[in-house]
C-alpha positions in Angstrom: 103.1 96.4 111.4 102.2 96.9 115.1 99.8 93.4 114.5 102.8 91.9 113.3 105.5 92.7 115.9 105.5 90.2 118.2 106.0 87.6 115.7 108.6 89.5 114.0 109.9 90.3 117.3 110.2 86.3 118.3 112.3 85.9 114.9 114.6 88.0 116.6 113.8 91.4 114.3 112.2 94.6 115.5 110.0 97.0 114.2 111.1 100.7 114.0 109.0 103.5 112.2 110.4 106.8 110.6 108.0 110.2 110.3 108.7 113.1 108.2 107.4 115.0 111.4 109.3 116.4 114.5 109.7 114.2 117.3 107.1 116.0 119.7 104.2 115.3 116.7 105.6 111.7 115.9 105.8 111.1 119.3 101.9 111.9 120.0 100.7 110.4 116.5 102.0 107.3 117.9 100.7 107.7 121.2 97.2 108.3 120.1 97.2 105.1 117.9 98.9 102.9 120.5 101.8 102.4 118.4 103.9 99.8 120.6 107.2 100.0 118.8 110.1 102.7 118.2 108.6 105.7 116.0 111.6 108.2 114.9 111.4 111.4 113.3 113.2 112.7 110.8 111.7 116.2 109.6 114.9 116.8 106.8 113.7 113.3 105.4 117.0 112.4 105.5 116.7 108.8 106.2 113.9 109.2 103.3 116.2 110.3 100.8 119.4 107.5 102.0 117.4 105.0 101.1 115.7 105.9 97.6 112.6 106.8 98.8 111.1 109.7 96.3 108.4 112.0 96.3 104.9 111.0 94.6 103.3 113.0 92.1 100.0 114.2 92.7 98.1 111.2 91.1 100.1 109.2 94.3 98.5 110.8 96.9 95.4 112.2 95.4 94.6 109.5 92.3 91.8 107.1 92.2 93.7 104.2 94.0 93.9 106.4 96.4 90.4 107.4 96.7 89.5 103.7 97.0 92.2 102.9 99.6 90.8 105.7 101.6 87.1 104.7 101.2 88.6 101.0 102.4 90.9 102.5 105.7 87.7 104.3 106.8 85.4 101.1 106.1 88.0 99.4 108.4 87.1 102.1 111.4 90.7 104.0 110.4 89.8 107.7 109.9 91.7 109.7 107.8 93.7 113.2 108.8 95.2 115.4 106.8 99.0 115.4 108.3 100.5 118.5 109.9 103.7 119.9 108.5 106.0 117.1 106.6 105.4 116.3 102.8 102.2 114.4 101.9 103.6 114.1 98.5 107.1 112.0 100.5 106.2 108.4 99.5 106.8 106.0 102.2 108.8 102.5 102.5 109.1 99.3 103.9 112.5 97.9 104.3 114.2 94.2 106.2 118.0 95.1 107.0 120.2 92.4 108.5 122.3 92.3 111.3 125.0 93.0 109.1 123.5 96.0 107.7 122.3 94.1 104.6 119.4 94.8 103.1 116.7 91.8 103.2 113.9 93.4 102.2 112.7 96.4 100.1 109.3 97.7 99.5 109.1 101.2 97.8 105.5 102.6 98.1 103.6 103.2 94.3 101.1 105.6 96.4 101.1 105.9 100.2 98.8 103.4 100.9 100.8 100.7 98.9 101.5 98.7 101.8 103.7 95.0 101.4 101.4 92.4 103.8 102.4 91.2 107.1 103.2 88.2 105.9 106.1 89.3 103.2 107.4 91.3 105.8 107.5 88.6 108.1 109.0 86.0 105.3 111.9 88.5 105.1 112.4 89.0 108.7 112.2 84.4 109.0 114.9 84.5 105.8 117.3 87.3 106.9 117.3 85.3 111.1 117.8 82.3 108.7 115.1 80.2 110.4 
């Protein structure tokens, strides 16, 4: 998403991530990847469970689309750490809410590397300015 904020930004939306960490180990995972938008924490995964998000089964975060995902991030120069505290098994989201407090957008993770593109986060943010 950080490649996508400024365009998401200039459609008048903003990009906000939610951890299942503390804030000082959010805080530092997004300082050490030069994160350049809001990153909150929410170590009851609160937030997590207000919105639907569930937890994986093992196949989720340890199956073989998994293993390929990994092999890609790594390929791409992304290394790989296992995460300290929080649930690894928490399956994460992607969500487009309106200034009304609408939701525009939902994306609800098959594995945690199920990412929606860019672009069909950016579609959402275009329909839910209107533009």
């Amino acid at each position: 998403m950080d490649q996508a904020r400024d365009e998401i930004r200039e459609l008048g939306g903003d990009v906000v991530a939610v951890f299942q960490y503390r804030a000082e180990p959010t805080r530092g995972f997004c300082r050490r990847r030069g994160v350049h938008f809001d990153c909150l924490a929410d170590p009851d995964r609160e937030g997590f469970g207000a919105v639907g998000l569930e937890r994986g089964s093992l196949k989720d975060y340890a199956g073989p689309q998994m293993a390929k995902r990994t092999f890609q991030a790594i390929r791409s120069g992304h290394l790989m750490r296992s995460p300290k505290g929080g649930d690894v098994g928490q399956l994460p989201g992607t969500f487009v809410v309106r200034a009304d407090g609408r939701l525009a957008f939902a994306h609800y993770n098959r594995d945690s590397a199920d990412n929606p593109t860019n672009e069909s986060v950016i579609a959402a943010v275009r329909e839910a300015a209107g533009r």
